[in-house]
C-alpha positions in Angstrom: -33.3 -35.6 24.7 -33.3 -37.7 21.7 -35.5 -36.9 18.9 -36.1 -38.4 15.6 -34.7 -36.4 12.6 -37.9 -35.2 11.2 -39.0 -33.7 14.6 -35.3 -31.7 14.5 -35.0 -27.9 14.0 -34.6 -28.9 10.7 -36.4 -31.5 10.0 -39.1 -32.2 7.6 -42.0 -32.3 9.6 -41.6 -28.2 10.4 -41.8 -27.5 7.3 -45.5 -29.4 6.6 -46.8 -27.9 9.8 -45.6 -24.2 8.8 -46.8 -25.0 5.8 -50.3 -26.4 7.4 -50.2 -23.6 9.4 -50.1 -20.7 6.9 -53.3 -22.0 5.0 -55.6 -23.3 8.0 -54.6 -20.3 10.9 -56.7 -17.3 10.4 -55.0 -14.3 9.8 -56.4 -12.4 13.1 -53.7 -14.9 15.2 -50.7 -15.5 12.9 -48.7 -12.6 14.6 -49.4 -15.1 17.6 -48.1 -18.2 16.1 -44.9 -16.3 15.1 -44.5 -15.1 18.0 -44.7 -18.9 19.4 -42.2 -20.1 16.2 -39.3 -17.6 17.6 -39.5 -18.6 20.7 -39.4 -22.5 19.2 -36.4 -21.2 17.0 -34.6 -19.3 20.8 -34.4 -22.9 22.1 -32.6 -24.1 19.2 -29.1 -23.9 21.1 -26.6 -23.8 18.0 -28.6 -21.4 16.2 -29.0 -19.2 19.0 -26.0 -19.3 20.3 -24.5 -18.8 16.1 -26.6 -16.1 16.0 -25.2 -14.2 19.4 -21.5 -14.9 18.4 -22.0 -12.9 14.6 -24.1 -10.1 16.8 -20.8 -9.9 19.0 -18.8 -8.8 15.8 -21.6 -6.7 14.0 -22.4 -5.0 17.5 -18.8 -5.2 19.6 -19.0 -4.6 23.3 -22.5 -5.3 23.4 -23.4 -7.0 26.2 -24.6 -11.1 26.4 -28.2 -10.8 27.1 -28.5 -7.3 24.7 -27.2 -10.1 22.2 -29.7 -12.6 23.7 -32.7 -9.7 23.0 -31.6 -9.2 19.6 -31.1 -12.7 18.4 -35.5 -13.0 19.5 -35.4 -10.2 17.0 -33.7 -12.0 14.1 -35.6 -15.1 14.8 -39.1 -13.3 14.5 -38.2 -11.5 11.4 -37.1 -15.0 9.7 -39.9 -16.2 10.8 -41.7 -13.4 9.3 -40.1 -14.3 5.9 -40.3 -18.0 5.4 -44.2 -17.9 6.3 -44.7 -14.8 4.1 -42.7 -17.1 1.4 -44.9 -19.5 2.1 -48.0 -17.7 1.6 -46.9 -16.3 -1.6 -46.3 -19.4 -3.3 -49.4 -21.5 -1.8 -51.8 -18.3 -2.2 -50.2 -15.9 -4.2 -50.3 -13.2 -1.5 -47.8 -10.6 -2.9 -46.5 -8.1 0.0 -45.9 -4.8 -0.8 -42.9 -3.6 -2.2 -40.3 -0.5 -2.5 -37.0 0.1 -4.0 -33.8 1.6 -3.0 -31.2 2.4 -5.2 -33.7 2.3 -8.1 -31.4 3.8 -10.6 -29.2 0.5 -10.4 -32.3 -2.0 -10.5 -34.0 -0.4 -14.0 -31.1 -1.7 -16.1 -31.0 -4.8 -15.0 -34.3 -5.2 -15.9 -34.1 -4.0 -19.5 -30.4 -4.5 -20.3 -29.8 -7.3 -22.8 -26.7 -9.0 -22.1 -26.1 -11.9 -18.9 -25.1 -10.7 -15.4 -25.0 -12.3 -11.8 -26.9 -11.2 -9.2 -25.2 -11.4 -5.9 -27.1 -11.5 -2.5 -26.9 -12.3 1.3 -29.0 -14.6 3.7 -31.3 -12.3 4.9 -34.9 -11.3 3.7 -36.9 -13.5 2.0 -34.3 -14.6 -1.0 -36.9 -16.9 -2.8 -40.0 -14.9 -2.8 -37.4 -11.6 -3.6 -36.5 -13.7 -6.8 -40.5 -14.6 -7.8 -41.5 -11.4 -7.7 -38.0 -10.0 -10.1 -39.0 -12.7 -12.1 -42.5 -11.6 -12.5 -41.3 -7.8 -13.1 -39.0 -8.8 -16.3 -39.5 -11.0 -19.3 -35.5 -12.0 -18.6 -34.9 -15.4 -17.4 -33.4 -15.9 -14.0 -31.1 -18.8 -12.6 -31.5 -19.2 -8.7 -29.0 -21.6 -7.1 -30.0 -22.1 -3.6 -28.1 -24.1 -0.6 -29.6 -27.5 -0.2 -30.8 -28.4 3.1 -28.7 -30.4 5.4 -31.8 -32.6 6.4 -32.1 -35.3 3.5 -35.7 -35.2 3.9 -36.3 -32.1 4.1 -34.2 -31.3 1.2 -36.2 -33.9 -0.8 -39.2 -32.0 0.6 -37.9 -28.3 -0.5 -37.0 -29.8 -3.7 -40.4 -31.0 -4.6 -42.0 -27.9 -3.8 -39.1 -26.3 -6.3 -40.2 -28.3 -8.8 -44.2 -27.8 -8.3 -43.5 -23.7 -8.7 -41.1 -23.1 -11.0 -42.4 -20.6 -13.5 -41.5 -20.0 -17.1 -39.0 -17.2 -16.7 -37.6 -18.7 -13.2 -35.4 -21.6 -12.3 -34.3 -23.1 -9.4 -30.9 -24.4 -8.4 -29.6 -26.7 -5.8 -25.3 -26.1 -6.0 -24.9 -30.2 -5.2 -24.4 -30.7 -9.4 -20.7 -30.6 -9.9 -21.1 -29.4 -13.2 -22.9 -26.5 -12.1 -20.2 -24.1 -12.8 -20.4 -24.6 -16.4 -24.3 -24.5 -16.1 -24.1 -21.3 -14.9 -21.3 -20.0 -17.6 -23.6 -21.0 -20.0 -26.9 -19.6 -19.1 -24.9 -15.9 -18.3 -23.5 -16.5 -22.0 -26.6 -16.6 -23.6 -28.0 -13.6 -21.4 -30.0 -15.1 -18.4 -29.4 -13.8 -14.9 -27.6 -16.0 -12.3 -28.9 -15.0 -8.5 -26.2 -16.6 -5.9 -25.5 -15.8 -2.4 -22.2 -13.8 -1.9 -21.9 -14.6 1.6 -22.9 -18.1 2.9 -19.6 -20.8 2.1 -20.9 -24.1 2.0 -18.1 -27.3 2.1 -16.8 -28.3 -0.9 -16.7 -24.6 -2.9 -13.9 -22.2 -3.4 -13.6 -19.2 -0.8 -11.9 -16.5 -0.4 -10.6 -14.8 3.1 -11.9 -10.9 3.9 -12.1 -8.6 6.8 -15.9 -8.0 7.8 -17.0 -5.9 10.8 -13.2 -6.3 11.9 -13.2 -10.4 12.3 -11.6 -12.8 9.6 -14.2 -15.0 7.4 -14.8 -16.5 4.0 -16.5 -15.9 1.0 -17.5 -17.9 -2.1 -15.2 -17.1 -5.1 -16.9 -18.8 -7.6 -19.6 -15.6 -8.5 -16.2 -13.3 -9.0 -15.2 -16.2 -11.1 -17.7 -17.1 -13.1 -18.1 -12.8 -13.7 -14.8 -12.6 -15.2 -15.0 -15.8 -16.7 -18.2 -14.4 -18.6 -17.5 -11.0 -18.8 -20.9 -9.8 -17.0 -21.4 -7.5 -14.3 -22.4 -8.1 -11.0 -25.3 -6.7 -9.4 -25.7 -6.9 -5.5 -29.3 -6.9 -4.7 -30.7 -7.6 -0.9 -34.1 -8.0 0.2 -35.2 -6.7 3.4 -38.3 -7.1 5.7 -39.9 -3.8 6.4 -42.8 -4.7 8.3 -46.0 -6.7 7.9 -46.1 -8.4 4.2 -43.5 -5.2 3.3 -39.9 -5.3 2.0 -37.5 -3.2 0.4 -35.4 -4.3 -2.4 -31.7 -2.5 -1.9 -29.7 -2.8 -5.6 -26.1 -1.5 -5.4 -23.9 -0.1 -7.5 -22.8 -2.5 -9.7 -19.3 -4.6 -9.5 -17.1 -4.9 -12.9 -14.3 -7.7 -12.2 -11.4 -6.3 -14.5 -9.3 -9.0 -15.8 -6.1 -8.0 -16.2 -3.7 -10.0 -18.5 -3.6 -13.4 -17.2 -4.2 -12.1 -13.7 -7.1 -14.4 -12.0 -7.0 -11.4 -9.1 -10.7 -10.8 -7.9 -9.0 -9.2 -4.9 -10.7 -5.3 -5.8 -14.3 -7.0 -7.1 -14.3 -8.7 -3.8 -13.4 -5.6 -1.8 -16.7 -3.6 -2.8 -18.5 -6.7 -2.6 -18.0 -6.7 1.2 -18.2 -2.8 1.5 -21.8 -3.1 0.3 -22.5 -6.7 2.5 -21.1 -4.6 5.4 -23.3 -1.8 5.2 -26.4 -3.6 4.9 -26.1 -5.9 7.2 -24.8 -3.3 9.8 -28.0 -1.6 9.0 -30.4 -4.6 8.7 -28.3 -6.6 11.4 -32.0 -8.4 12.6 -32.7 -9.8 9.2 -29.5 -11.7 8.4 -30.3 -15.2 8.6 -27.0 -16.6 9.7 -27.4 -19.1 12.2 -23.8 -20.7 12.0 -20.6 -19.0 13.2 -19.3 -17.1 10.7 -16.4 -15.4 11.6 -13.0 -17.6 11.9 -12.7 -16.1 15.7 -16.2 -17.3 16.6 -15.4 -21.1 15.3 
């Protein structure tokens, strides 16, 4: 059946209703009207059926309809996120927060120089970076995705623009220059928050071995850290339960430059030894709804 693009899994007009949704639905009934937006997300076919091909690899042998159970699972906790994003930004309703691997996230806070912090599609990524924003007087850099949809990315942008705060900015990585944008701001000591895992067209990657399978990942954040000299801090926000997350900070990842040598090879290797481990552990909460490994094209 044919529908028009803003009535498509992502098109605009979602968007405005969750938005509508999360200020006019009491709070007594929104675990109901999640409920209803992961089943409206289980009959998006390609997303569900992304979503059961990355389970395969994360949980192997596992049988199709475990996979089929488990994908309801990731679609309720995303939908979980984007509403409690929502609500943050539109009310200011903070959830509650904890830390693991504190010792890691205190310097980052208070240290002076740049650095890049490197995350993963899972959790809520924007409200994660509002609320580190809001904990440190350091200005962040937060280059997001843009949407596929042209009107809903003209939507998502707007909204961008109407929150920004003073010590936060948001990205969209469709500027070509962005790569020196981002050199700069490191170089004069702001934070640059990037996704280590989602490859978009267009961008550099680099082939690894995760859970097993062949895939990609950007190699522009190992660039631009040897490029600038700055550390890399991998940082991932997870949903714990209702308005509560954790924020996980690894150990952070120098990438040695040796000589000439543009090898990002070892950098890269703990990068996906730490996306790995959390996503074997917090499998539910990553929000990737394409393919992602080269056998599940």
């Amino acid at each position: 059946m044919f529908l028009p693009r803003r009535f498509q899994v992502k098109g605009v007009f979602w968007r405005q209703f969750l938005r509508w949704a999360v200020l006019n639905i009491p709070l007594s009934i929104e675990p109901a009207v999640i409920a209803w937006w992961s089943l409206f997300f289980l009959l998006w076919g390609p997303g569900r059926r992304g979503v059961m091909r990355n389970l395969s690899a994360i949980k192997p042998g596992s049988w199709a309809i475990t996979n089929f159970a488990r994908t309801l699972r990731v679609f309720w906790n995303y939908a979980w996120t984007i509403t409690d994003n929502i609500r943050f930004k539109e009310q200011r309703v903070i959830p509650e927060f904890s830390f693991i691997g504190r010792e890691h996230f205190e310097p980052l806070l208070h240290a002076s120089g740049g650095a890049i912090i490197l995350t993963a599609h899972m959790g809520s990524y924007d409200l994660g970076a509002h609320l580190f924003a809001a904990s440190t007087t350091r200005k962040i850099v937060m280059i997001r995705a843009p949407e596929v949809d042209p009107q809903t990315r003209q939507y998502e942008e707007a909204k961008v623009g109407q929150t920004n705060e003073d010590g936060l900015r948001v990205g969209f990585n469709t500027n070509g220059d962005l790569a020196f944008d981002l050199l700069e701001a490191v170089q004069r000591g702001d934070l640059v928050a990037i996704q280590g895992d989602r490859v978009t067209s267009g961008i550099a990657t680099t082939p690894v071995t995760l859970f097993g399978r062949h895939a990609k990942v950007p190699t522009g954040p190992f660039a631009l850290a040897m490029a600038a000299r700055v550390p890399i801090h991998p940082m991932f926000i997870v949903r714990k339960g209702l308005r509560s997350y954790a924020l996980i900070t690894g150990e952070p990842i120098i990438v040695e430059r040796i000589g000439r040598s543009r090898d990002f090879t070892p950098a890269i290797e703990k990068w996906i030894a730490q996306l790995e481990q959390v996503i074997g552990e917090h499998w539910f909460q990553w929000f990737a709804f394409d393919p992602y490994f080269e056998e599940s094209a």
